[in-house]
N, C-alpha and C positions, 0 to 999 in steps of 0.2 A: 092896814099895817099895825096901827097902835092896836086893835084886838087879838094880834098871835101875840105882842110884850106882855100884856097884862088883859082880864076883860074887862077892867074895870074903865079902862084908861077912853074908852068908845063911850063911855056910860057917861065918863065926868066930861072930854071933850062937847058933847052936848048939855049940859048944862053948867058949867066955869073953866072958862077959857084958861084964866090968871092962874088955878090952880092944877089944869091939863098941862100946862109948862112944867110947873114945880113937881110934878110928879113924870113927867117925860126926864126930867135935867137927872132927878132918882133914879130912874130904870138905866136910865145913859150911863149913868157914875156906877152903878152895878154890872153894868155889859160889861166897861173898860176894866173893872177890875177884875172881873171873874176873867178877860183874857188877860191879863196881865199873871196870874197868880196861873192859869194852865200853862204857861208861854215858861214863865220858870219853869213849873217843874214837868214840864217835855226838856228840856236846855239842860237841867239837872242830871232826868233820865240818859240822857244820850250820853254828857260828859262823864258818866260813872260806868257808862257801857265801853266807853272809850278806853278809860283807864285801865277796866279789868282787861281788854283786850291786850292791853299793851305790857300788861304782869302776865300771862299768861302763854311762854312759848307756844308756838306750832310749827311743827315739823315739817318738813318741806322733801318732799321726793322728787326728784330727778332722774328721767328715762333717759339712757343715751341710744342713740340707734347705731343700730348692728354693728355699720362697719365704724362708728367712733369708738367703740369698746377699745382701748389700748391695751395692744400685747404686752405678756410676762415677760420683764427686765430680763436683759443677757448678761452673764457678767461679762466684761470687757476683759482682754487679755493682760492688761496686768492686775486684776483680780483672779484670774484664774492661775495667773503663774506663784502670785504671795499665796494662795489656797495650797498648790502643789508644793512650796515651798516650805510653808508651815507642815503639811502632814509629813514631809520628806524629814523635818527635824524634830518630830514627836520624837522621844524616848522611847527607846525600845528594850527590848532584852540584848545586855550584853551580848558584843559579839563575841564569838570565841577565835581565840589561834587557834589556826592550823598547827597540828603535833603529829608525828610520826613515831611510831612503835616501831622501838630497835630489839627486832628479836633475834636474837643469832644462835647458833646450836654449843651447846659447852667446849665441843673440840673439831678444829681445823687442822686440815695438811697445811706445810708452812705456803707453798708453792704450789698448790691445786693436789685433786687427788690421782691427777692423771698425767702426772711429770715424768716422764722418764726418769729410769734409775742408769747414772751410769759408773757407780762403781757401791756394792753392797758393802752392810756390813760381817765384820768378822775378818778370818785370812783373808788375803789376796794376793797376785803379783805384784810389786812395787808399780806403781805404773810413773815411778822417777827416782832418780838418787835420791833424794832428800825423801822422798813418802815412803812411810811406815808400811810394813807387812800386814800388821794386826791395823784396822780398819777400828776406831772409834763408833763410825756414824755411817752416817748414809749419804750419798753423792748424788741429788738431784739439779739434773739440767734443761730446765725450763729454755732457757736463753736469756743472754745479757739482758741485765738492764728489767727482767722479771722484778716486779715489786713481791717480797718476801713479808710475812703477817706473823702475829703470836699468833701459836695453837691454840692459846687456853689465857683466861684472865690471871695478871700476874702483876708483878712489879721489877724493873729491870737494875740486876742486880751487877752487872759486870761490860761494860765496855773495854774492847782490846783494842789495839793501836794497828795501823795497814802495816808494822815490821814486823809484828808476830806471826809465826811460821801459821796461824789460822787467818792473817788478813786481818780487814776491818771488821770485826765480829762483836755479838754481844750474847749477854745472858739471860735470859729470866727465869723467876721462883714463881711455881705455881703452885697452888693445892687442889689435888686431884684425887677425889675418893678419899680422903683425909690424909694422903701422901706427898714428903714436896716433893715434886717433879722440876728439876731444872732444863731447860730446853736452850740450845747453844746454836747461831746461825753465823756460818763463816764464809769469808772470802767475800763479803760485799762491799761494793764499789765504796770509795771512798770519801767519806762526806754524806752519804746519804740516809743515814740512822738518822731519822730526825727525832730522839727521845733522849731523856739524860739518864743518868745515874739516881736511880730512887722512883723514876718515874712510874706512875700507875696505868700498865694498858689493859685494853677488853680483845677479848678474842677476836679475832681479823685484825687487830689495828695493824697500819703497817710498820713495820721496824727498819726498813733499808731496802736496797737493789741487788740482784743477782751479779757478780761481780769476777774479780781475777785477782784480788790481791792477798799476798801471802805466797805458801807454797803450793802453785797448781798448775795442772799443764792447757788447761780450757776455762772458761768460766761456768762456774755452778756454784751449786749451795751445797756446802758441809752441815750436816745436821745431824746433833749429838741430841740425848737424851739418858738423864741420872736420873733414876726413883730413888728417897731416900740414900743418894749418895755415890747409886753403883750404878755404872753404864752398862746401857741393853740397846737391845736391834730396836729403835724407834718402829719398825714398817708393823709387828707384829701387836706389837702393845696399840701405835695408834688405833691399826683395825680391829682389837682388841675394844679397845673405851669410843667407839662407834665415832670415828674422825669424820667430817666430811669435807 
């Protein structure tokens, strides 16, 4: 055994016992330290491997299997209604009103174009004491109660009273071809002019009802017509400036 420590230690145990101790007790004291000083620095080594491990992140990956994969989130039903409800109040391009185009032709029959005539103008037979021979206007009998229109855009110039021998009638001033045209509707019902004096109508608008008041022996419309001042046969001029 002493000849693997040292070979001398075989050499001296055969000749001085006293100093084969003193040099065993040396090799002893050099064993114990040489493991003492490796025993540190392994203990050193490890605790520095220790530390970098523990500064040093590592990543970590996780498989899930198949059926644990979780499905993509639904929205729930009041997330889909605040969705619907948020896009429903985005801003948008103004809405627009509904508008209708009033287009109407420059000149109407007062009473349609296809009212009976029942008494022309010009001569005639009285067709009563009190009614004139010479004929003003034109005698259309739609029937009672006919809602009566301006021909033409105007302003209404003349309301008569239901005692005048023309009834409850009225006036309007028009300009027609750069002419005024006054157009005169008589013998309507009482009350039913719904326009005043001064008023501004459009062609159609209505002016009253087919009536009997004043001098007459049925109800109809009395319908006069002045160009610049002088009365003419309304039926020939209307068809004349294309009435409809």
């Amino acid at each position: 055994m002493l000849h693997l420590v040292h070979p001398s230690l075989s050499r001296a145990a055969a000749l001085d016992p006293h100093r084969l101790r003193q040099q065993a007790l040396v090799v002893s004291a050099t064993v114990v330290a040489l493991g003492l000083m490796l025993s540190s620095t392994v203990s050193a080594t490890l605790a520095a491997a220790s530390e970098s491990a523990a500064r040093e992140p590592r990543s970590q990956v996780f498989l899930a299997a198949p059926d644990a994969i979780p499905a993509p989130a639904q929205p729930d039903a009041a997330a889909a209604a605040t969705a619907t409800l948020s896009a429903a109040t985005l801003p948008g391009p103004a809405a627009r009103e509904p508008f209708t185009i009033d287009q109407r032709p420059p000149l109407v029959y007062p009473v349609g174009i296809n009212a009976p005539v029942g008494s022309p103008f010009g001569l005639r037979a009285a067709p009563c004491a009190s009614c004139p021979t010479v004929h003003n206007g034109v005698d259309w009998n739609p029937g009672y109660g006919t809602t009566v229109v301006s021909i033409a855009d105007g302003v209404v110039s003349m309301i008569g009273n239901p005692g005048a021998a023309l009834g409850t009638h009225l006036e309007i001033e028009h300009i027609v071809d750069g002419q005024l045209v006054t157009s005169v509707y008589a013998h309507l019902v009482a009350g039913s002019i719904p326009v005043q004096l001064g008023d501004r109508v459009r062609v159609g608008d209505p002016v009253g009802l087919v009536g009997a008041t004043g001098v007459v022996t049925a109800p109809h419309l009395h319908f006069e017509l002045r160009v610049d001042g002088v009365t003419i046969n309304p039926v020939p001029w209307m068809r004349a400036n294309g009435a409809q």
